[in-house]
DRENTIMI-972650 format. One line per field, with one value per residue (C-alpha): residue number from 0; residue in three letters; chain; x, y, z. Coordinates in pm, whole numbers, plus 32768, in hexadecimal, padded with zeros to 4 digits. Layout:
num <- c(NUM:...)
residu <- c(ala:...)
chaine <- c(A:...)
c1 <- c(X:...)
c2 <- c(Y:...)
c3 <- c(Z:...)
//
This chain:
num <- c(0:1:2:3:4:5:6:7:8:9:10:11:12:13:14:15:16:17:18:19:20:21:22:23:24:25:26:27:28:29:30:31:32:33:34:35:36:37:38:39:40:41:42:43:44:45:46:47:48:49:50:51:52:53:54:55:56:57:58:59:60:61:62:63:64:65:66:67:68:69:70:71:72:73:74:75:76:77:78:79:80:81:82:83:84:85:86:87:88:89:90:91:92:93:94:95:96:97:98:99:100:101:102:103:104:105:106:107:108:109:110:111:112:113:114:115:116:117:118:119:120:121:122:123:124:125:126:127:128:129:130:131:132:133:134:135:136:137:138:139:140:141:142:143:144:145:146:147:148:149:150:151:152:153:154:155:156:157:158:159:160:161:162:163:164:165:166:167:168:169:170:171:172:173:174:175:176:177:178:179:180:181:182:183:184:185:186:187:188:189:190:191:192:193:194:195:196:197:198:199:200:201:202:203:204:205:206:207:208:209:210:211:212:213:214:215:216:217:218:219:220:221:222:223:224:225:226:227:228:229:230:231:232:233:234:235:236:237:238:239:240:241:242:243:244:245:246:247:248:249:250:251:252:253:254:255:256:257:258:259:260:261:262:263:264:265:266:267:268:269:270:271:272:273:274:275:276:277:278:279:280:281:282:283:284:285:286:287:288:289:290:291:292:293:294:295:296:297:298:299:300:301:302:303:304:305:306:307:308:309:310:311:312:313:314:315:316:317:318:319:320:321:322:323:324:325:326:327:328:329:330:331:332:333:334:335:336:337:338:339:340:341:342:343:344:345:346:347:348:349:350:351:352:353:354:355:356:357:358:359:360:361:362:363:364)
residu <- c(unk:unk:unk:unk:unk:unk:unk:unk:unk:unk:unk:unk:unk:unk:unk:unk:unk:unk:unk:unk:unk:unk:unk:unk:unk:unk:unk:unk:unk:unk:unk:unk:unk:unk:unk:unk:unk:unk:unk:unk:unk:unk:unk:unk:unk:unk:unk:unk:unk:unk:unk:unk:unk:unk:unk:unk:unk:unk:unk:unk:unk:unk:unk:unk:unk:unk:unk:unk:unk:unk:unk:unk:unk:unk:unk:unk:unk:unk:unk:unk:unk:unk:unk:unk:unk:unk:unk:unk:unk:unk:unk:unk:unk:unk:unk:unk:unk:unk:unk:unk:unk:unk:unk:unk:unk:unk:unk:unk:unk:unk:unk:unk:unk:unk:unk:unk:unk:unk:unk:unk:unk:unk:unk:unk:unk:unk:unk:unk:unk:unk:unk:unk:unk:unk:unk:unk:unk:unk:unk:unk:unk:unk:unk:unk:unk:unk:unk:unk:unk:unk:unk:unk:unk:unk:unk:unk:unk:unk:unk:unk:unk:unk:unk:unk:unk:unk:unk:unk:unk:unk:unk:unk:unk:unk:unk:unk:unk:unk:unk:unk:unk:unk:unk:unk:unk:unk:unk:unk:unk:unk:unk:unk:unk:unk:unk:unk:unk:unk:unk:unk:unk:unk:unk:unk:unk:unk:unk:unk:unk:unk:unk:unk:unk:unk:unk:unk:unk:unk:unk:unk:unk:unk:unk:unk:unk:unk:unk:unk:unk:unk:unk:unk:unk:unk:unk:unk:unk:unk:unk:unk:unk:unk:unk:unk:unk:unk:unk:unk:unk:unk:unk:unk:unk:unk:unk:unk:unk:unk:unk:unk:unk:unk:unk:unk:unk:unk:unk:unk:unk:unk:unk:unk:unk:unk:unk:unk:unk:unk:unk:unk:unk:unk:unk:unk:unk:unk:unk:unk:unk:unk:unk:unk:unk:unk:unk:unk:unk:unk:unk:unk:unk:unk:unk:unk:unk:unk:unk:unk:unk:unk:unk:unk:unk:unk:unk:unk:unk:unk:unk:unk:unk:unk:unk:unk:unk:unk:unk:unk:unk:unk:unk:unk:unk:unk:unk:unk:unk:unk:unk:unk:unk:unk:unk:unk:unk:unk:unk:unk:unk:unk:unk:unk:unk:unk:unk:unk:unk:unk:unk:unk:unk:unk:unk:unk:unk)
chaine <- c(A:A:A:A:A:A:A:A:A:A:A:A:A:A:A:A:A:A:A:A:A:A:A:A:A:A:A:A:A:A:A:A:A:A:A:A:A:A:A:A:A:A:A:A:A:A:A:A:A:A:A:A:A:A:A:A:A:A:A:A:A:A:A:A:A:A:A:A:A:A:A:A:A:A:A:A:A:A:A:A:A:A:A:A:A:A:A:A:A:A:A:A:A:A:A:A:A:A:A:A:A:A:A:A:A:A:A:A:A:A:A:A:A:A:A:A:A:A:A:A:A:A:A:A:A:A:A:A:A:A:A:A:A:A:A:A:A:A:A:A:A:A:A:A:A:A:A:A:A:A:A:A:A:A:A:A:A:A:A:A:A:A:A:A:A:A:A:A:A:A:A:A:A:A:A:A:A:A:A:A:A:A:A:A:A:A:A:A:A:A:A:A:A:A:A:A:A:A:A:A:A:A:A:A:A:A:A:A:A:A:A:A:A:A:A:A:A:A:A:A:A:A:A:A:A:A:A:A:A:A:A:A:A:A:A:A:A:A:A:A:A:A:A:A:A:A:A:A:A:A:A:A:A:A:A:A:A:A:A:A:A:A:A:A:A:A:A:A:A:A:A:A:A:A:A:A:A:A:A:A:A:A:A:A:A:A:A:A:A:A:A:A:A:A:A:A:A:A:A:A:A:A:A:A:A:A:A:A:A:A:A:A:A:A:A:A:A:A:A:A:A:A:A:A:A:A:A:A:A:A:A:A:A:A:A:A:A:A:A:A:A:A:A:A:A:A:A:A:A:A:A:A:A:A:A:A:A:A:A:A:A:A:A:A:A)
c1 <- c(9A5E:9B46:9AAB:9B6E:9CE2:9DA7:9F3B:A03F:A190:A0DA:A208:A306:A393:A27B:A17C:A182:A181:A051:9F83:9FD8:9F71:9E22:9DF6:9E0B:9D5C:9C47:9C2F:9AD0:9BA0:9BD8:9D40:9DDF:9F48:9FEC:A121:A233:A2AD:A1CD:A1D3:A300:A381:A445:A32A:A1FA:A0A1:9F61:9ED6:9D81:9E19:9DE8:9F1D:9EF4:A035:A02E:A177:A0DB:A19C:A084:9F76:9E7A:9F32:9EC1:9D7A:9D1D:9D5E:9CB7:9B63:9B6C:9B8D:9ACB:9B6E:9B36:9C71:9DB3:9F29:A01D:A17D:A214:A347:A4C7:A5D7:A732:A7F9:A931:AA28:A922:A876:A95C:A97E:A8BB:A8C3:A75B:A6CF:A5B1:A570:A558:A46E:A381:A333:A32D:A273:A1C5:A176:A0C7:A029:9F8F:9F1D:9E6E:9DA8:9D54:9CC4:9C18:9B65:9AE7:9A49:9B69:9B0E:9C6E:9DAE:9F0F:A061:A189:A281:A3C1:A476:A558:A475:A527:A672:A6DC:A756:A881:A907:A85E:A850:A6E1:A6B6:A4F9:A4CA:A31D:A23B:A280:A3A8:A3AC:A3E8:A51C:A4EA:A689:A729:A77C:A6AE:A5BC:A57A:A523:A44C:A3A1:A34F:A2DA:A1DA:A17D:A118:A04D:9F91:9F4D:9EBE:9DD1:9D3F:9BDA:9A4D:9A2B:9B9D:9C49:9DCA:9EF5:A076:A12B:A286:A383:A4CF:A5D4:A54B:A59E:A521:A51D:A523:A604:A6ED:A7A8:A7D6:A835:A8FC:A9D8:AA02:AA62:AB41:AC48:ACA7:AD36:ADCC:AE80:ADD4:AD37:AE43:AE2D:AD3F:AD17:ACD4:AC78:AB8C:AA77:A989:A849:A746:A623:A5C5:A487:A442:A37B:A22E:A1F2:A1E9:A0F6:A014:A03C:9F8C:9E6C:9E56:9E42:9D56:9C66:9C7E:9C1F:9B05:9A67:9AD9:9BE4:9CA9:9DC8:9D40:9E3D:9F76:A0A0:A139:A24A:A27B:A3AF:A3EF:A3E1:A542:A67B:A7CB:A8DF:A9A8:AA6F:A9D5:A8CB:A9E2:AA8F:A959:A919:AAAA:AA53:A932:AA2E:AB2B:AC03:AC9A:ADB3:AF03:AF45:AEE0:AF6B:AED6:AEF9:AE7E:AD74:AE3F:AF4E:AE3C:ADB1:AF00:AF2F:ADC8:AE19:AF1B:AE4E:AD55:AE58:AEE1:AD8A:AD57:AEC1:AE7F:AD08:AC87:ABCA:AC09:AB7F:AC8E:AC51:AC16:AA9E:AAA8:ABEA:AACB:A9BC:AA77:AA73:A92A:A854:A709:A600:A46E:A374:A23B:A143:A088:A063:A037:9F07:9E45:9E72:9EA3:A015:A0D3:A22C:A1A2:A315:A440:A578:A650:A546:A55C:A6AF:A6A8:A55D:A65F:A787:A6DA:A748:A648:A71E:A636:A681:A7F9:A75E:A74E:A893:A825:A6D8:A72E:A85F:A9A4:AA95:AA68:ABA8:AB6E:ABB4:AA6E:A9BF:AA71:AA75:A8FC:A8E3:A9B0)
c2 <- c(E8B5:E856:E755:E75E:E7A1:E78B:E79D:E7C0:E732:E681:E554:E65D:E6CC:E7BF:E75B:E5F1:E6A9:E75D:E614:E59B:E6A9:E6E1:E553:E55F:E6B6:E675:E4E9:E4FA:E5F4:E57A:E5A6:E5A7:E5C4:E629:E5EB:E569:E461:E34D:E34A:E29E:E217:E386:E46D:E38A:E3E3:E392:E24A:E2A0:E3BA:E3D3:E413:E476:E4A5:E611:E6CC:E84C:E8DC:E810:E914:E806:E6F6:E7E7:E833:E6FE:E698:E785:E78F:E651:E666:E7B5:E834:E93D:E9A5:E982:E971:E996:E92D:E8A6:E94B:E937:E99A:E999:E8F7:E9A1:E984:EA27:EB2B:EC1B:EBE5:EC0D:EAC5:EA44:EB98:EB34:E9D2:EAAA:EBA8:EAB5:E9E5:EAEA:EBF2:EB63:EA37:EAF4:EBC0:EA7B:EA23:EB82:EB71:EA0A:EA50:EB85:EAEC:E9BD:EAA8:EA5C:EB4E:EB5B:EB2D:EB53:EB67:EAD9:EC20:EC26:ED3A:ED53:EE25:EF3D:EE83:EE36:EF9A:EFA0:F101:F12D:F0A5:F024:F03E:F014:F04C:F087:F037:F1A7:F181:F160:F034:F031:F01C:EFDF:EF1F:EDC3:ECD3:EC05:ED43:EE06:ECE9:EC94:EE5B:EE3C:ED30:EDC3:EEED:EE39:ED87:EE9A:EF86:EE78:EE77:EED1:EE9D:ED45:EC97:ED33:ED1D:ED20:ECE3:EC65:EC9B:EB7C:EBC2:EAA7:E956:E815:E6F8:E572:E53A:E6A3:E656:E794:E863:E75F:E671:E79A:E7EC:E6A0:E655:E762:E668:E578:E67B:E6F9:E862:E86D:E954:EA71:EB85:EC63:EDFB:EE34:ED15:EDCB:EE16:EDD3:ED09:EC4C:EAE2:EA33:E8DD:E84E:E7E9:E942:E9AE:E8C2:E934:EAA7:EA08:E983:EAB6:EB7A:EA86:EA95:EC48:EC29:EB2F:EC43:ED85:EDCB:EEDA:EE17:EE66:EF29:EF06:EE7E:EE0D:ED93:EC64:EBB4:EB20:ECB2:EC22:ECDF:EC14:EC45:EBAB:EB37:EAB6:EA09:E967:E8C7:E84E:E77F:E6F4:E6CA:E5CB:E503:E511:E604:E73B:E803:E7C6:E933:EA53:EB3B:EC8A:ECFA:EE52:EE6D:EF53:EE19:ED1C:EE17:EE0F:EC5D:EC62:ECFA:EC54:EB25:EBB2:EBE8:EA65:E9DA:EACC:EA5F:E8D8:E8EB:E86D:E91D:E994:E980:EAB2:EBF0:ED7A:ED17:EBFB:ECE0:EE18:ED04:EC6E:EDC9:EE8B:EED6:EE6C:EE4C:EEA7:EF0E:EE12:EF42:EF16:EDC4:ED9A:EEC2:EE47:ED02:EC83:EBD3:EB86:EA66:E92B:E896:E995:E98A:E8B3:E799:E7EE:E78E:E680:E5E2:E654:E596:E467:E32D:E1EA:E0FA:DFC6:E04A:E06D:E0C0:E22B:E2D1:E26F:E2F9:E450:E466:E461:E359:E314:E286:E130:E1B1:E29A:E166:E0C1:E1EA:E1FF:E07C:E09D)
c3 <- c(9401:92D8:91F8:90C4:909A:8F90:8FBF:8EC5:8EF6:900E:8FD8:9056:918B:91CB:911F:91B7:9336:92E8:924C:938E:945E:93BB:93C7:954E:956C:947D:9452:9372:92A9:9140:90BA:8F63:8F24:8DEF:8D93:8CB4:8D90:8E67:8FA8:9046:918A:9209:91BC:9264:921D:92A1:926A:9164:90D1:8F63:8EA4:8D13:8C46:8BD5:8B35:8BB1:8A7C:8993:89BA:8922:8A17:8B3C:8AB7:8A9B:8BB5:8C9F:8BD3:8C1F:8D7E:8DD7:8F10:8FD9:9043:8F8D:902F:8F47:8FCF:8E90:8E21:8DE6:8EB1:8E34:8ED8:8FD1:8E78:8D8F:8E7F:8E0E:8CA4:8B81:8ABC:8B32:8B13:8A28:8A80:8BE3:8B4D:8A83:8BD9:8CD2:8C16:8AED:8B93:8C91:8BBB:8AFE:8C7E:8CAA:8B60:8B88:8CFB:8C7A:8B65:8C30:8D5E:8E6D:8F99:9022:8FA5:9092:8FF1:9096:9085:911A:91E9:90AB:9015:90FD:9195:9060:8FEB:90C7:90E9:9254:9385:93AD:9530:95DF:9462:9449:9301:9273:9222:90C5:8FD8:8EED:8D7A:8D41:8E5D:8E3A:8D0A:8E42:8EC3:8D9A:8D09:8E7F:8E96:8D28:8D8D:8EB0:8E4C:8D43:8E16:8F19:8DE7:8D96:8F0D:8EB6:8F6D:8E86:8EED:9021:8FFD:9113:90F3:91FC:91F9:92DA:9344:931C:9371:943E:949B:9468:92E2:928C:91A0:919A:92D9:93C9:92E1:925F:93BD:9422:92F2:93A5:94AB:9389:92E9:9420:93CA:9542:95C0:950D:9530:93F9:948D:9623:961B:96D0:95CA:963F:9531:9504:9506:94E2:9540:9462:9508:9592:93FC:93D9:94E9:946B:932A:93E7:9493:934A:92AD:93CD:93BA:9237:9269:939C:93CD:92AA:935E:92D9:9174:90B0:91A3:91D7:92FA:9386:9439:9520:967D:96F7:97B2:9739:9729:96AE:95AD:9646:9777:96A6:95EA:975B:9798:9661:96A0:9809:97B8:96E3:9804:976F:983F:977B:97EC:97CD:9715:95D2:9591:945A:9400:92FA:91D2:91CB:91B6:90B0:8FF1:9028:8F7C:8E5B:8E15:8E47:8D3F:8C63:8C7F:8C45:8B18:8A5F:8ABF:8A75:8BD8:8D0D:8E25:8F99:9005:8F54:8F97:8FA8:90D0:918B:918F:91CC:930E:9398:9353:9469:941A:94C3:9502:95D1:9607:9689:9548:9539:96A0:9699:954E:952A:96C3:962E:9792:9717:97DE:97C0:9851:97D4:98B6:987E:96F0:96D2:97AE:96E0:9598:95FE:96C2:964A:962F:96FB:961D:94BE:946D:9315:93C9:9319:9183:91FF:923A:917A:924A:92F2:9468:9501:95A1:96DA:96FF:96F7:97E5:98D5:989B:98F6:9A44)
//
């Protein structure tokens, strides 16, 4: 059924999982990736895949490069997203703003003008979540997006509603919008998570630790795009929406977080609770350090009211219009997240943090 895909950012975390998925779906399928970066050894894609080097904020760099290749569906997954010590700052608020929003405006026009029938933009649930003032429990798609919340999340609502306005009878578009994500190859969720045990942070639990959220593993995203390219190619009653997409599995915070230590061999020797307004208060003043000496900071108000928001969605739309059912659960997620390649001790510069010798020792006995 698909013939033709193009994928930006298709080096990336996402991007990468759905060249594979459409590879071993649709193996006559022709696929280009654009991107900044090659394609490397963490981020595998399909052998044949054509890769072009294309910086997306270069309207006449992404132009180019999709007249030349003439697809008829286009998933855009190429963005930024600041990292834990920037989320809540403002520093990278235009560099944030010219990829995320111009650059996928310069996608849009480009895929207009050279007759692409379908084009799905890779969203985020931070186009809601990210205004923080209210609990987000079974949230649905009418809630509404946030124009002033946090810089990803403004920049991600103002593309999205870009490229839902442009849905039209000549080039059908969709937004999908993923919760937080894991899987082999993250380089943020699980290795922040995992950095705690060094740091001796396990312990403590910042609020009641029971708010529910959202996580994603990473291969069910990238079936949700195949899903939504297949709807634009037939029917198109995707055409024009948004949806929201995770492992439709609840956990909390803090129970996701024992699991990713539990994979490592790590069980807290005992527990702190400290409530949220004196975290609020220790995060200020940790704002305030990193503003006198000039550095950032991973502790803040933002990450104290980000470690205990409720958040999370319902998957009846998704489920109803585009068939989306996670093929990975939850428990298998983080286990696939966290699982260590007993033949490549290379494992820890790959994604990022520093496994003790022992976990490879345990995982050898």
């Amino acid at each position: 059924m698909l013939q033709n895909v193009l994928i930006s950012g298709g080096t990336g975390f996402v991007g990468a999982a759905i060249a594979r998925a459409l590879a071993e779906k649709y193996p006559e399928c022709a696929i280009t990736i654009i991107d900044l970066k090659p394609p490397g050894t963490i981020h595998v894609v399909p052998h044949g895949v054509l890769f072009v080097c294309v910086d997306i904020t270069n309207a006449d760099e992404v132009s180019k490069a999709i007249q030349q290749v003439q697809p008829e569906i286009v998933i855009h997954t190429a963005g930024i997203v600041p990292v834990l010590s920037e989320r809540f700052a403002r520093r990278l608020e235009r560099h944030v703003w010219a990829v995320n929003v111009e650059g996928t405006r310069n996608m849009l026009e480009a895929a207009k003008r050279s007759g692409v029938k379908g084009f799905i933009y890779t969203s985020t649930c931070c186009v809601v979540t990210d205004q923080m003032d209210v609990p987000y429990a079974n949230i649905d798609e009418n809630w509404p997006t946030q124009s002033s919340s946090l810089i990803y999340g403004e920049s991600k609502a103002a593309a999205e509603s870009m490229v839902l306005e442009k849905s039209c009878e000549t080039m059908a578009t969709c937004s999908l919008r993923p919760s937080v994500l894991c899987g082999p190859g993250d380089y943020q969720l699980v290795p922040a998570i995992h950095a705690c045990i060094a740091k001796g942070q396990t312990p403590f639990i910042i609020g009641n630790g029971l708010n529910l959220w959202d996580v994603t593993y990473v291969t069910n995203v990238a079936d949700a795009h195949i899903l939504a390219a297949e709807n634009l190619m037939t029917t198109q009653t995707a055409a024009g929406e948004g949806f929201f997409i995770q492992n439709n599995d609840p956990i909390t915070f803090r129970a996701f977080c024992l699991a990713i230590w539990g994979q490592f061999g790590h069980t807290p020797p005992f527990e702190v609770r400290i409530p949220q307004p004196l975290a609020y208060i220790v995060g200020l003043v940790f704002e305030f350090l990193a503003w006198i000496f000039g550095t950032t900071c991973n502790l803040s108000r933002g990450s104290v009211r980000d470690a205990c928001s409720i958040r999370y969605a319902s998957g009846a739309k998704a489920r109803q219009v585009l068939g989306y059912e996670p093929q990975v659960g939850i428990k298998d997620g983080i286990r696939l997240s966290c699982e260590v390649d007993l033949n490549d001790k290379d494992y820890a510069r790959r994604i990022g943090i520093e496994l003790p010798a022992q976990v490879f020792s345990r995982k050898n006995n």
